[in-house]
PDB file with SEQRES, HELIX, SHEET and CRYST1 records, atoms N, CA, C and O in Angstrom:
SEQRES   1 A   86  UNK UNK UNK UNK UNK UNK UNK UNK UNK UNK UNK UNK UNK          
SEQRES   2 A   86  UNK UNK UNK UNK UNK UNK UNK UNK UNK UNK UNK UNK UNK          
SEQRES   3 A   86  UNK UNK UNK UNK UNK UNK UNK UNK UNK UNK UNK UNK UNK          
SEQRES   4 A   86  UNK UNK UNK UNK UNK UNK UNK UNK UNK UNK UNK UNK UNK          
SEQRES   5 A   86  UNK UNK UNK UNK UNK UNK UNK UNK UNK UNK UNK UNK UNK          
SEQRES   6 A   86  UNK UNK UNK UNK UNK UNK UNK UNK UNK UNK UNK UNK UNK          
SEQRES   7 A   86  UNK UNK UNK UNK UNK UNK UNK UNK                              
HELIX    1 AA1 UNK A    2  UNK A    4  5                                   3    
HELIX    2 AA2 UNK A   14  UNK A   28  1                                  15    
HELIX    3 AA3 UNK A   41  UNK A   43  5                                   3    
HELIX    4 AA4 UNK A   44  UNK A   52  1                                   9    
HELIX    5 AA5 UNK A   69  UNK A   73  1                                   5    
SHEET    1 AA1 3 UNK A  33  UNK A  37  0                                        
SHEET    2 AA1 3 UNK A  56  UNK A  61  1                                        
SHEET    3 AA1 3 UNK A  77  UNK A  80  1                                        
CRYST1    1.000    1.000    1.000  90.00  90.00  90.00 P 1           1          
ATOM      1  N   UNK A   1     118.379  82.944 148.902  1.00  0.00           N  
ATOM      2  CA  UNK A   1     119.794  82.677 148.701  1.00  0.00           C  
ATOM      3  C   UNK A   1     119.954  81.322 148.030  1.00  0.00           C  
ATOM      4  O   UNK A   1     119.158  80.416 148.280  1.00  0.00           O  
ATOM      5  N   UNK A   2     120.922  81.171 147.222  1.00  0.00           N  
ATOM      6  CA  UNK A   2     121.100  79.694 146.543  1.00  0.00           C  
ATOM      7  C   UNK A   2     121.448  78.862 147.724  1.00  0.00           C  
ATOM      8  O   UNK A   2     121.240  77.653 147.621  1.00  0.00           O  
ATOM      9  N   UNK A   3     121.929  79.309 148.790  1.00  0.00           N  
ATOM     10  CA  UNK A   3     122.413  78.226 149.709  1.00  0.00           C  
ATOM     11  C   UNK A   3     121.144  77.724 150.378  1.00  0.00           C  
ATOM     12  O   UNK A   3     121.354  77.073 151.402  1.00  0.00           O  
ATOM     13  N   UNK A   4     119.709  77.903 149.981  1.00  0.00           N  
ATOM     14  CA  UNK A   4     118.505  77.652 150.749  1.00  0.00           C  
ATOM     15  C   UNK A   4     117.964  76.411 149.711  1.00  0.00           C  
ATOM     16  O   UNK A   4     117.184  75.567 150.154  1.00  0.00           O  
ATOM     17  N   UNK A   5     118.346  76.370 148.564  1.00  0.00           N  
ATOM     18  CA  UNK A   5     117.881  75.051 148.028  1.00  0.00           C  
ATOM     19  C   UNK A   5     118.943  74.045 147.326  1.00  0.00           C  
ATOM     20  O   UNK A   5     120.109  74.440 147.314  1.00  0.00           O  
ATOM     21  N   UNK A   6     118.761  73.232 146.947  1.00  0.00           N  
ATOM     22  CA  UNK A   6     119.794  71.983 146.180  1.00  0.00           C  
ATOM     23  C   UNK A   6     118.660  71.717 145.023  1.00  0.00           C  
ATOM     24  O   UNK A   6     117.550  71.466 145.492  1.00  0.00           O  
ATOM     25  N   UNK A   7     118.737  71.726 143.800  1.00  0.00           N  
ATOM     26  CA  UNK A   7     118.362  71.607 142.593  1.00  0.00           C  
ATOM     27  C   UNK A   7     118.349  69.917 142.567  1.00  0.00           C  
ATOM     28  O   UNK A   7     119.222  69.247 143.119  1.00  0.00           O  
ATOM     29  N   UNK A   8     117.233  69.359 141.847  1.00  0.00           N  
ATOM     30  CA  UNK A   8     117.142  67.862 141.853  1.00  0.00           C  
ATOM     31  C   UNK A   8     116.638  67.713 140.064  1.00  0.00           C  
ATOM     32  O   UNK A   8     115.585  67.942 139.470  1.00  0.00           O  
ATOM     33  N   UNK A   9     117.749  67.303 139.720  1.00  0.00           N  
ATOM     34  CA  UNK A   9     117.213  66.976 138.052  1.00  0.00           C  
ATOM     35  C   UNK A   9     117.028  65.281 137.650  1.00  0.00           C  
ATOM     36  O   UNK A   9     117.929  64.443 137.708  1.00  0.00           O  
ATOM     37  N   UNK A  10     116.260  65.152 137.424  1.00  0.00           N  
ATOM     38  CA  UNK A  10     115.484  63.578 136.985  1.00  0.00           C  
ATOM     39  C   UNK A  10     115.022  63.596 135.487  1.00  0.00           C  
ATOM     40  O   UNK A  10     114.331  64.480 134.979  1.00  0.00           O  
ATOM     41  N   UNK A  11     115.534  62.430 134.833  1.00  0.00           N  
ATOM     42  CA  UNK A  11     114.780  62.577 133.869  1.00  0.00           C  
ATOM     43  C   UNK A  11     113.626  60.805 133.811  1.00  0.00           C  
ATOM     44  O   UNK A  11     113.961  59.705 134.252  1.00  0.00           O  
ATOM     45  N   UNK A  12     112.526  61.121 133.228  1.00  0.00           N  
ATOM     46  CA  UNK A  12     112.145  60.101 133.811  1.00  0.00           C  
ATOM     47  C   UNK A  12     111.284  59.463 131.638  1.00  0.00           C  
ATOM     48  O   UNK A  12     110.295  59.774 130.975  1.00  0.00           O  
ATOM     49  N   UNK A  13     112.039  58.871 131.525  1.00  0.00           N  
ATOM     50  CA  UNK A  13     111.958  58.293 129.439  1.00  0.00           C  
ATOM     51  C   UNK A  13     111.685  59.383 128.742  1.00  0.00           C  
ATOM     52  O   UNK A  13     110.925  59.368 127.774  1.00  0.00           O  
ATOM     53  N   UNK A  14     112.216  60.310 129.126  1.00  0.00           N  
ATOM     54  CA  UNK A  14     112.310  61.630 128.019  1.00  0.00           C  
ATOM     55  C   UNK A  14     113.458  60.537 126.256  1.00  0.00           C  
ATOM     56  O   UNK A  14     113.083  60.508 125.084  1.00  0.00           O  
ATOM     57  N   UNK A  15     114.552  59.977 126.757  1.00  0.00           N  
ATOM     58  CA  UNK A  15     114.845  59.449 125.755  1.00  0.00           C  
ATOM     59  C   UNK A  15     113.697  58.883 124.921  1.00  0.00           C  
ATOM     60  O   UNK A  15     113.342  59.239 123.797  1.00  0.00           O  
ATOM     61  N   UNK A  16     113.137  57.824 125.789  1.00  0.00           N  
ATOM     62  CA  UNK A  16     112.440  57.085 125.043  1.00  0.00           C  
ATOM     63  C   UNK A  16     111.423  57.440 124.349  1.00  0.00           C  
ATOM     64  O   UNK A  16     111.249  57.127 123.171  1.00  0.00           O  
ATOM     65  N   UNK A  17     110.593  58.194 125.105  1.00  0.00           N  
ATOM     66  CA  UNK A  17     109.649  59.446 124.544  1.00  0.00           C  
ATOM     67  C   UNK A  17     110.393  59.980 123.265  1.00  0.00           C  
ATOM     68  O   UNK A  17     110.020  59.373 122.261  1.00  0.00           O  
ATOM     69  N   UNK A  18     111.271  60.872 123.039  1.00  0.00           N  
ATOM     70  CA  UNK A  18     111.253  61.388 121.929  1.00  0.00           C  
ATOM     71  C   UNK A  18     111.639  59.893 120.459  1.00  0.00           C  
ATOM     72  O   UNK A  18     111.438  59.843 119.246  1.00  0.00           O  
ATOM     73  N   UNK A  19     112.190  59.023 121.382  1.00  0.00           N  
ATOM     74  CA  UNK A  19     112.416  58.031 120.310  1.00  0.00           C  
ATOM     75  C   UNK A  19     111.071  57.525 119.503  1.00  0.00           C  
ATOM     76  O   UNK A  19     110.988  57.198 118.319  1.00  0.00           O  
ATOM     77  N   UNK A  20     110.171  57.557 120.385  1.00  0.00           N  
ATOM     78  CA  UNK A  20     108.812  56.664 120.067  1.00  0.00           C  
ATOM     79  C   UNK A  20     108.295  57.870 119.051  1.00  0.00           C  
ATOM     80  O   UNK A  20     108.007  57.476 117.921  1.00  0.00           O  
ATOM     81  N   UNK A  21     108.145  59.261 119.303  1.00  0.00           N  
ATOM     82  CA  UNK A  21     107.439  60.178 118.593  1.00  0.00           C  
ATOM     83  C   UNK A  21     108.476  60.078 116.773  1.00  0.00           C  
ATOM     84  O   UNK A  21     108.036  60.264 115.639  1.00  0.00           O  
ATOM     85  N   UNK A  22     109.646  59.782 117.148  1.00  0.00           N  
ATOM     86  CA  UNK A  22     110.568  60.042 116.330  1.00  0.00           C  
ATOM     87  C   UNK A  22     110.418  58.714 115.291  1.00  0.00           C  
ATOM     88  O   UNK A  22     111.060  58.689 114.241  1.00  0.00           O  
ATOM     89  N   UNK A  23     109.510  57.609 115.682  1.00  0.00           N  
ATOM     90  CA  UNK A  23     109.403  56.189 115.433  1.00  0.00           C  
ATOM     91  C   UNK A  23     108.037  56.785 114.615  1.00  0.00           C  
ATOM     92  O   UNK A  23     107.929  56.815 113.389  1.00  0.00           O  
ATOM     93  N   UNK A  24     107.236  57.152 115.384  1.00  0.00           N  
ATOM     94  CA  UNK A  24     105.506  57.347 115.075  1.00  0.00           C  
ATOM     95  C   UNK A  24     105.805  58.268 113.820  1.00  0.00           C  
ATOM     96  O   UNK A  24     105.368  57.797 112.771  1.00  0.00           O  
ATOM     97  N   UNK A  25     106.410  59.393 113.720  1.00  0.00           N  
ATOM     98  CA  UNK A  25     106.594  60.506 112.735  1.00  0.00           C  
ATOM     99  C   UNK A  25     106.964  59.602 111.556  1.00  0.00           C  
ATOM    100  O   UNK A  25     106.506  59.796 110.431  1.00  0.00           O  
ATOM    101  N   UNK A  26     107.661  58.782 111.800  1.00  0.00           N  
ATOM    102  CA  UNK A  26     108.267  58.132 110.652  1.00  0.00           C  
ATOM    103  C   UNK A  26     107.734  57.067 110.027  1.00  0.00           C  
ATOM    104  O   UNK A  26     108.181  56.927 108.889  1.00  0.00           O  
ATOM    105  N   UNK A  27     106.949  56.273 110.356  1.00  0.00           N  
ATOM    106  CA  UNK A  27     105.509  55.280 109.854  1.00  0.00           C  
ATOM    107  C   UNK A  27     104.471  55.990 109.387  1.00  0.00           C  
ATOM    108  O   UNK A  27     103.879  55.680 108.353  1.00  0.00           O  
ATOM    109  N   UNK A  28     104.138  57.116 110.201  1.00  0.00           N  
ATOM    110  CA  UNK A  28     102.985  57.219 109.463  1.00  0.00           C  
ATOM    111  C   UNK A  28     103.332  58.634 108.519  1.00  0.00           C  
ATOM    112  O   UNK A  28     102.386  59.325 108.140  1.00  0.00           O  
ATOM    113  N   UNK A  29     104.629  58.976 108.200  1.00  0.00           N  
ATOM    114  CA  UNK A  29     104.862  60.027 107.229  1.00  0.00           C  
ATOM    115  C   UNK A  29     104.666  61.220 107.267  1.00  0.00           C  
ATOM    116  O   UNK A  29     104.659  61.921 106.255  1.00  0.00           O  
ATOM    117  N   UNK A  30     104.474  61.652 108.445  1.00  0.00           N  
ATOM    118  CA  UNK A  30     103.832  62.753 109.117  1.00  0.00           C  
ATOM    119  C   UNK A  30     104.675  64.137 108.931  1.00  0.00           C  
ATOM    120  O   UNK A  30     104.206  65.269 109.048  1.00  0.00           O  
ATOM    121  N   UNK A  31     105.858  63.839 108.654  1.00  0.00           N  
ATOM    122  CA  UNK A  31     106.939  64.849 108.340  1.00  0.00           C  
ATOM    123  C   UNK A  31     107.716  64.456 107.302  1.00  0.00           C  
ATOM    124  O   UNK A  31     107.592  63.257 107.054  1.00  0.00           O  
ATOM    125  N   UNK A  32     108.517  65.078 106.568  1.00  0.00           N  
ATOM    126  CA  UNK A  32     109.649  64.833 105.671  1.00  0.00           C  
ATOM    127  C   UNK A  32     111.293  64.964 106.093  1.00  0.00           C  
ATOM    128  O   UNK A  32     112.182  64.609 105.318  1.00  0.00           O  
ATOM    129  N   UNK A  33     111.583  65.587 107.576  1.00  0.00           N  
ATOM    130  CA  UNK A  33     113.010  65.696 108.317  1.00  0.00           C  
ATOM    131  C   UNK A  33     112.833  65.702 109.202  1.00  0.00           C  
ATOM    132  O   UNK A  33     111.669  65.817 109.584  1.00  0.00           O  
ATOM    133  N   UNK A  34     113.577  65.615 109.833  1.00  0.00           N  
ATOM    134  CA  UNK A  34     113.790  65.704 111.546  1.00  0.00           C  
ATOM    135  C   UNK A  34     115.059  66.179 111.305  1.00  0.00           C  
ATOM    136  O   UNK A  34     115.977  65.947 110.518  1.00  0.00           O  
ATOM    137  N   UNK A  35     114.722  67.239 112.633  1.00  0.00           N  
ATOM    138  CA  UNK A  35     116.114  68.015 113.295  1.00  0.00           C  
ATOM    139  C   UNK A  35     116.533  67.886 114.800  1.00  0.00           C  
ATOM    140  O   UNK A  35     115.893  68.023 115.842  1.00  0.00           O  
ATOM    141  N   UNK A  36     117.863  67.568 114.531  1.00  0.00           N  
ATOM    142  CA  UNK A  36     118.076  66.965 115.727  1.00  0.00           C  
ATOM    143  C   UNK A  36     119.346  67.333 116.342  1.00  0.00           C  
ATOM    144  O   UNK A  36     120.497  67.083 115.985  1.00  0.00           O  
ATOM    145  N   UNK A  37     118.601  68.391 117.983  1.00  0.00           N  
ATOM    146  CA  UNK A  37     120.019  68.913 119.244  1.00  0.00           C  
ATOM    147  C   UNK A  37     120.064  68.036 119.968  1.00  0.00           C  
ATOM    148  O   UNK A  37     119.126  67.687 120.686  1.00  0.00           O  
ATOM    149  N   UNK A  38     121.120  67.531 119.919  1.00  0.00           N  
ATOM    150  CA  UNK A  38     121.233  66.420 120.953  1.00  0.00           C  
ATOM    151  C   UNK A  38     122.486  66.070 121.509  1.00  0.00           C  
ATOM    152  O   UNK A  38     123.212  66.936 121.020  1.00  0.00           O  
ATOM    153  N   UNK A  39     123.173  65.385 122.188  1.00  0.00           N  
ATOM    154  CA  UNK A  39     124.175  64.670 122.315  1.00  0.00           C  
ATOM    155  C   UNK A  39     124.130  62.799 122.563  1.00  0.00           C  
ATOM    156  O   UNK A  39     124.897  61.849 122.411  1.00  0.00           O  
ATOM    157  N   UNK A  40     122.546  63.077 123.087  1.00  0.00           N  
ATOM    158  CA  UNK A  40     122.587  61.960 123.780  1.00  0.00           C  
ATOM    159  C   UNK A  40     122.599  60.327 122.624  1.00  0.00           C  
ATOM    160  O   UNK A  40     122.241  60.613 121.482  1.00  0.00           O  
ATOM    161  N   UNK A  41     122.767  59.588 122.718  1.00  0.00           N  
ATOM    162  CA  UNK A  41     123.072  58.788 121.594  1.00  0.00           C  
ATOM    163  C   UNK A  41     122.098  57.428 121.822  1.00  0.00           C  
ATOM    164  O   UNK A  41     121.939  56.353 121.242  1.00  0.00           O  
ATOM    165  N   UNK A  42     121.623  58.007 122.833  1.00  0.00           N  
ATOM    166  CA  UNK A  42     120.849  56.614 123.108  1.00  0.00           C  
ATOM    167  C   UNK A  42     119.268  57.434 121.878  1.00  0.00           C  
ATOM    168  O   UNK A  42     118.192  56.841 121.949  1.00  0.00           O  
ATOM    169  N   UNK A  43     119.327  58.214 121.284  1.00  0.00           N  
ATOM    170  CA  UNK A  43     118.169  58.610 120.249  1.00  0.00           C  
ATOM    171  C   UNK A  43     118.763  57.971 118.527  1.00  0.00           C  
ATOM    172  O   UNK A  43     118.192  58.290 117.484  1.00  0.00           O  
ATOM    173  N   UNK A  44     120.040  57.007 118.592  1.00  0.00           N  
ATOM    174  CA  UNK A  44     120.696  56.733 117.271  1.00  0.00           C  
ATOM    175  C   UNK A  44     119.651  55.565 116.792  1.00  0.00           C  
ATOM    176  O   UNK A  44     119.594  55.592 115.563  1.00  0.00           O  
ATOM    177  N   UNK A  45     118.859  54.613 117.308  1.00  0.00           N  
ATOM    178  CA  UNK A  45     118.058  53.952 116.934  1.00  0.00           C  
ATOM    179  C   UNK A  45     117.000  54.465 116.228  1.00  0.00           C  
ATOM    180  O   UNK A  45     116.340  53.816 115.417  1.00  0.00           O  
ATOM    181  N   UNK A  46     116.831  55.565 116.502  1.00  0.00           N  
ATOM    182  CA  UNK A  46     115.192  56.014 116.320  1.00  0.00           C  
ATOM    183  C   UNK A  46     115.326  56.671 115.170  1.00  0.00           C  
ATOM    184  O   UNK A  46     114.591  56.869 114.202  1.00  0.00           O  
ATOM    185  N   UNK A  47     117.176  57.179 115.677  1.00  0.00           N  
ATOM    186  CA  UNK A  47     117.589  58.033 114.143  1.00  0.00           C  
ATOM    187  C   UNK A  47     117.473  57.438 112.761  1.00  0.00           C  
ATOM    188  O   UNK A  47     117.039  57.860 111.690  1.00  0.00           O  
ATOM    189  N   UNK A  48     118.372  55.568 113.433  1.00  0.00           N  
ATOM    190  CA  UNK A  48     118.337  54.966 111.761  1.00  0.00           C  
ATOM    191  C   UNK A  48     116.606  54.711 111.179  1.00  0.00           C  
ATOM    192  O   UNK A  48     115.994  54.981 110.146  1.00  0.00           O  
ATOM    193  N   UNK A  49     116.354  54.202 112.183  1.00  0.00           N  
ATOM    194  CA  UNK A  49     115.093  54.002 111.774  1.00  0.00           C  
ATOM    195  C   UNK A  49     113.957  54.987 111.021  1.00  0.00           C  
ATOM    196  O   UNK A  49     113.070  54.567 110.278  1.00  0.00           O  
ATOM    197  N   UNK A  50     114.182  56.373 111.376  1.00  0.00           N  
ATOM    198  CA  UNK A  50     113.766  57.247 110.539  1.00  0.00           C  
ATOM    199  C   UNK A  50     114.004  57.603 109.012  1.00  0.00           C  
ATOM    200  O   UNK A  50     113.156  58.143 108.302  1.00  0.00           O  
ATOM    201  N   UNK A  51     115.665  57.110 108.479  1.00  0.00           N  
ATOM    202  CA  UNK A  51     116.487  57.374 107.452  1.00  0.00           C  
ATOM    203  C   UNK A  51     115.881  56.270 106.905  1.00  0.00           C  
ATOM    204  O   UNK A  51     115.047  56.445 106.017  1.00  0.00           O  
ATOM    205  N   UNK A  52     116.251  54.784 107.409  1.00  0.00           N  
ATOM    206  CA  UNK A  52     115.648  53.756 106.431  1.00  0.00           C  
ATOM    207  C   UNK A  52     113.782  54.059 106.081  1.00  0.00           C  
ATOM    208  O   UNK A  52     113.321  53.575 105.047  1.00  0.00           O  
ATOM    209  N   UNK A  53     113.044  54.706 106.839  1.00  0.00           N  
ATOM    210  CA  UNK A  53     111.684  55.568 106.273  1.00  0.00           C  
ATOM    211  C   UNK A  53     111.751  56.412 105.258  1.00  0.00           C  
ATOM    212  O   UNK A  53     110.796  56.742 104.554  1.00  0.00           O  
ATOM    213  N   UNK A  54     112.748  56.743 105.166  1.00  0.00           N  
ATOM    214  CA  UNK A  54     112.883  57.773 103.860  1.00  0.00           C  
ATOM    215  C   UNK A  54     113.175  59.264 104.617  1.00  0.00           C  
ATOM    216  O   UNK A  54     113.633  60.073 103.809  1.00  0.00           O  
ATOM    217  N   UNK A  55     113.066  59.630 105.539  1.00  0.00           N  
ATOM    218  CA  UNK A  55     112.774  60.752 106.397  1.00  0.00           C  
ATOM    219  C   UNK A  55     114.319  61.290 106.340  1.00  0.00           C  
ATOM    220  O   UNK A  55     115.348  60.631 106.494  1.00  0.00           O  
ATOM    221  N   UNK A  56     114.186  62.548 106.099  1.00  0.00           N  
ATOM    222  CA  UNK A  56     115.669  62.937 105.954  1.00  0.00           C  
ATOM    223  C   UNK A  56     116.091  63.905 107.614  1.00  0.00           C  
ATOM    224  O   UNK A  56     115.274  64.582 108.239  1.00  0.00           O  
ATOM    225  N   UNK A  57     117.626  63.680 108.013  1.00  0.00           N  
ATOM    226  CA  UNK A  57     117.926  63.792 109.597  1.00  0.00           C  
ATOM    227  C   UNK A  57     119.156  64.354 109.266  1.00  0.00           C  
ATOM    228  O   UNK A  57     120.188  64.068 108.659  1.00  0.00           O  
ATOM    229  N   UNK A  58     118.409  65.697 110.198  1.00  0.00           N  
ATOM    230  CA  UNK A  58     119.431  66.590 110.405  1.00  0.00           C  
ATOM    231  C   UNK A  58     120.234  66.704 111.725  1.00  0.00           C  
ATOM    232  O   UNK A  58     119.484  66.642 112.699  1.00  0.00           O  
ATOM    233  N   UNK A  59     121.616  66.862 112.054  1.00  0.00           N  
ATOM    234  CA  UNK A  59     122.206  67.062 113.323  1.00  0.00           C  
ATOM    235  C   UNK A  59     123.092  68.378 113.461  1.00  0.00           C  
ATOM    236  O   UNK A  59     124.142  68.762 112.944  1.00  0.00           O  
ATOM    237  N   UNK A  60     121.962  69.030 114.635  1.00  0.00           N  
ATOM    238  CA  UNK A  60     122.800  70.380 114.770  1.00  0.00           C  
ATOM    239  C   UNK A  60     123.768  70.382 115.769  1.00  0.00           C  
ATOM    240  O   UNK A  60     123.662  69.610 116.723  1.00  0.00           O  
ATOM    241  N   UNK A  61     124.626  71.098 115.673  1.00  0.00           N  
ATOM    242  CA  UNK A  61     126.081  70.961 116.301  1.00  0.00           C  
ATOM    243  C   UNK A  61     126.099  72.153 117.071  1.00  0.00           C  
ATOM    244  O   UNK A  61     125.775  73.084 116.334  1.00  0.00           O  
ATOM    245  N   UNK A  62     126.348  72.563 118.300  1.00  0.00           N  
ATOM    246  CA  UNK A  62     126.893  73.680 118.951  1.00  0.00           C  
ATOM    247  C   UNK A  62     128.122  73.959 119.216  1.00  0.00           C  
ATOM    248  O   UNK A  62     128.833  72.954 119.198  1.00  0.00           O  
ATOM    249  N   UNK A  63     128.857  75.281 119.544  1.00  0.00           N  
ATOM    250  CA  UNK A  63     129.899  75.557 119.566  1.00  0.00           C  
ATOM    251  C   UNK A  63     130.433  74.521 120.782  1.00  0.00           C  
ATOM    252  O   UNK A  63     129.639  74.127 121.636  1.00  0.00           O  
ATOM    253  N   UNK A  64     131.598  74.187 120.786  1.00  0.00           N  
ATOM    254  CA  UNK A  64     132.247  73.287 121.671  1.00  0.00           C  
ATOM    255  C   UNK A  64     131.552  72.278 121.930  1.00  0.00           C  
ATOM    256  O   UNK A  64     131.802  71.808 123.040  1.00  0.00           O  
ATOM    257  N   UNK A  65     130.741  71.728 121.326  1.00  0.00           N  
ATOM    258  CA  UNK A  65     130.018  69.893 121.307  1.00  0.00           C  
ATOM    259  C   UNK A  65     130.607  69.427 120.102  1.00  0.00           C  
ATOM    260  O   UNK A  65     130.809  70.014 119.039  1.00  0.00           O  
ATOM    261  N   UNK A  66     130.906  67.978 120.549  1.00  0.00           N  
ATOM    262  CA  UNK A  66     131.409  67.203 119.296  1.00  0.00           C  
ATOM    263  C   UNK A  66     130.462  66.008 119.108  1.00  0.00           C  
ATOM    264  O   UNK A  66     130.206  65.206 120.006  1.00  0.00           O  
ATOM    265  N   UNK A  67     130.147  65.977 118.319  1.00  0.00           N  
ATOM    266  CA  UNK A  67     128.730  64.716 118.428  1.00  0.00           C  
ATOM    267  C   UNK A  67     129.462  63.762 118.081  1.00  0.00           C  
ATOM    268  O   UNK A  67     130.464  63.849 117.372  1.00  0.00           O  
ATOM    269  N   UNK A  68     128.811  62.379 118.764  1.00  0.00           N  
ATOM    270  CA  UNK A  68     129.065  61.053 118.927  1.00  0.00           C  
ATOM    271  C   UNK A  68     129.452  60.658 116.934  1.00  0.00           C  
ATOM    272  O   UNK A  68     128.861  60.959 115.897  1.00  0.00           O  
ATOM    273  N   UNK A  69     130.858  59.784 117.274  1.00  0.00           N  
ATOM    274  CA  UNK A  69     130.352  59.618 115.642  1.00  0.00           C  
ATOM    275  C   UNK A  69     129.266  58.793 115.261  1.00  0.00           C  
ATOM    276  O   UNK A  69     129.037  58.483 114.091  1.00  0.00           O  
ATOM    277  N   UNK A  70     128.675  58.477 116.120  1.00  0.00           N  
ATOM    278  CA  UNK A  70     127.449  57.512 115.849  1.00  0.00           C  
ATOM    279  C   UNK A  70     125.972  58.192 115.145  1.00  0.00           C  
ATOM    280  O   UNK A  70     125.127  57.844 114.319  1.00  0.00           O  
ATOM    281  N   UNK A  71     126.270  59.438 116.079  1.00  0.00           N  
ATOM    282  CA  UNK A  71     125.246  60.588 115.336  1.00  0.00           C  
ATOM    283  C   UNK A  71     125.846  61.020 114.101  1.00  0.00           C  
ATOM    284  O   UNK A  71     125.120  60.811 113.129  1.00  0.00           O  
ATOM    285  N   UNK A  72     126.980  61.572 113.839  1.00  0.00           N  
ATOM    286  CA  UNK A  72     127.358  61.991 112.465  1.00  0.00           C  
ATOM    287  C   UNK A  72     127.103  60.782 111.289  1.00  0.00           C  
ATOM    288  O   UNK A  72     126.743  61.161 110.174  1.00  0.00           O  
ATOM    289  N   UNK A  73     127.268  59.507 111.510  1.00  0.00           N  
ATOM    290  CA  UNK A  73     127.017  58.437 110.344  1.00  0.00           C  
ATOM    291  C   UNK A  73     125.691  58.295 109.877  1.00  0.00           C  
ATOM    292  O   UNK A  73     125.247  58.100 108.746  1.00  0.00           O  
ATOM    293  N   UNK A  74     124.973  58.479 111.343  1.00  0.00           N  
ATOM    294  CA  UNK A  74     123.290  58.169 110.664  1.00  0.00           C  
ATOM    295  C   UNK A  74     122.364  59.742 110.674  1.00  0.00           C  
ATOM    296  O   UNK A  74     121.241  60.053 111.072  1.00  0.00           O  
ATOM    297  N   UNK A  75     123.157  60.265 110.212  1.00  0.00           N  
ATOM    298  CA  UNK A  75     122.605  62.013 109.957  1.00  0.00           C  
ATOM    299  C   UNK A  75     123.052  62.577 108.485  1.00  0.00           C  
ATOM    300  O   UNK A  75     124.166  63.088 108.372  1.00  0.00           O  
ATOM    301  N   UNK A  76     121.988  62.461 107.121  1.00  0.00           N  
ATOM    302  CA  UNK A  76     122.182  63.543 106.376  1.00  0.00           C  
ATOM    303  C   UNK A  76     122.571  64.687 106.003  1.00  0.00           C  
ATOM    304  O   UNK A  76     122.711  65.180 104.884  1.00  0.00           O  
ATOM    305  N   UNK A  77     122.818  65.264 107.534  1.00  0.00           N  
ATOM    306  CA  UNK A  77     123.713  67.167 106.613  1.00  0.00           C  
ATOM    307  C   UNK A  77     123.571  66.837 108.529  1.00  0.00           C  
ATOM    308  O   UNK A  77     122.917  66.277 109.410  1.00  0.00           O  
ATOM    309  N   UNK A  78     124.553  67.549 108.274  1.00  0.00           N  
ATOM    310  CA  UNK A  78     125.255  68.031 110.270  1.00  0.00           C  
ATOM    311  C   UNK A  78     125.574  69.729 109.801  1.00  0.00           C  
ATOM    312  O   UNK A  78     126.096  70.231 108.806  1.00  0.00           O  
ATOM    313  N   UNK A  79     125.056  70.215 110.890  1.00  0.00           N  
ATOM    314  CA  UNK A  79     124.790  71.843 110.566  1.00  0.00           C  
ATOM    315  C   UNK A  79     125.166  72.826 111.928  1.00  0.00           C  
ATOM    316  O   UNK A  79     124.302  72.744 112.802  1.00  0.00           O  
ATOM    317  N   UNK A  80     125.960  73.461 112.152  1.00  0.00           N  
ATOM    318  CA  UNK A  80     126.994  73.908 113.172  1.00  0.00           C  
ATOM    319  C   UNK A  80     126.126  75.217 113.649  1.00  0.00           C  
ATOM    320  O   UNK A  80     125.835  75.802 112.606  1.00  0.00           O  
ATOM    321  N   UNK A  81     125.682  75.803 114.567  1.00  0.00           N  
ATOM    322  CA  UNK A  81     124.732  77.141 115.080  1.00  0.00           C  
ATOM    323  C   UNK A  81     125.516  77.747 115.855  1.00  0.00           C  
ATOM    324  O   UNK A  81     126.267  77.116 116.598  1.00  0.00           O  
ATOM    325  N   UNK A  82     125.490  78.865 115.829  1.00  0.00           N  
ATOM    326  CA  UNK A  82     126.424  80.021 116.296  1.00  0.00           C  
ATOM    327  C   UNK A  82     125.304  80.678 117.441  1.00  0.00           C  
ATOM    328  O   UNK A  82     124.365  81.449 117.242  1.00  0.00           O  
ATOM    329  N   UNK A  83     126.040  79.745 119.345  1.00  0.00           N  
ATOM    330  CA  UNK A  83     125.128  80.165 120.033  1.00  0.00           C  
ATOM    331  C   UNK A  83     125.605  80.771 121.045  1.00  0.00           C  
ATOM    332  O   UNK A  83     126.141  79.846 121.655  1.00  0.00           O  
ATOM    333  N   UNK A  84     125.796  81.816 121.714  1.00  0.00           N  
ATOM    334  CA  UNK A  84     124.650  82.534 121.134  1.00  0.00           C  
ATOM    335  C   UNK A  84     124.777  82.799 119.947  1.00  0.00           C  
ATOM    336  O   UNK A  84     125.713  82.511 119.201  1.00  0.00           O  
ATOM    337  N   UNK A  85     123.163  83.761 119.574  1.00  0.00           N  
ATOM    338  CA  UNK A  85     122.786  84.078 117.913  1.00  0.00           C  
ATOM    339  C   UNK A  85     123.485  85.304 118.511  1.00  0.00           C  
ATOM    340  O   UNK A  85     123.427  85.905 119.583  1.00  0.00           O  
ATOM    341  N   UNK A  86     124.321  85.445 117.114  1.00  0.00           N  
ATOM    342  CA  UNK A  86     125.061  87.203 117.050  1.00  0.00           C  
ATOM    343  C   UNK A  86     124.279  87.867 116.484  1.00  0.00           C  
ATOM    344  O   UNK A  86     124.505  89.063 116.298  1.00  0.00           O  
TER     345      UNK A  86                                                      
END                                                                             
């Protein structure tokens, strides 16, 4: 029964983690874009820092999310997904 447990969600530098991979991808040239679901805005550092690399950044949008305008300024093409897929 759901009433037998309580759900415990932690996140423990998942931000920072993807920032650092998102840092590493982008020095050593390892990719040419990044695509990026997110809301969270604490990943906008890692974002500029990828763009001033040359690395081109994409931000996908879901139905009823409005992304930070902080994400829309430092994102190349913002791209809207129809989810569910019909």
């Amino acid at each position: 029964m759901d009433d037998d447990f309580e759900p415990v969600f932690e996140q423990k530098g998942v931000d920072m983690r993807i920032g650092l991979d998102i840092t590493v991808l982008s020095e050593k040239q390892i990719v040419d874009r990044i695509i990026v679901v997110t809301g969270d805005t604490d990943c906008v550092p890692a974002l500029k820092h990828a763009r001033k690399a040359g690395l081109q950044v994409i931000l996908i949008k879901l139905p009823g999310n409005h992304p930070a305008r902080e994400f829309v300024a430092h994102a190349d093409l913002t791209r809207e997904l129809a989810w569910p897929a019909e």
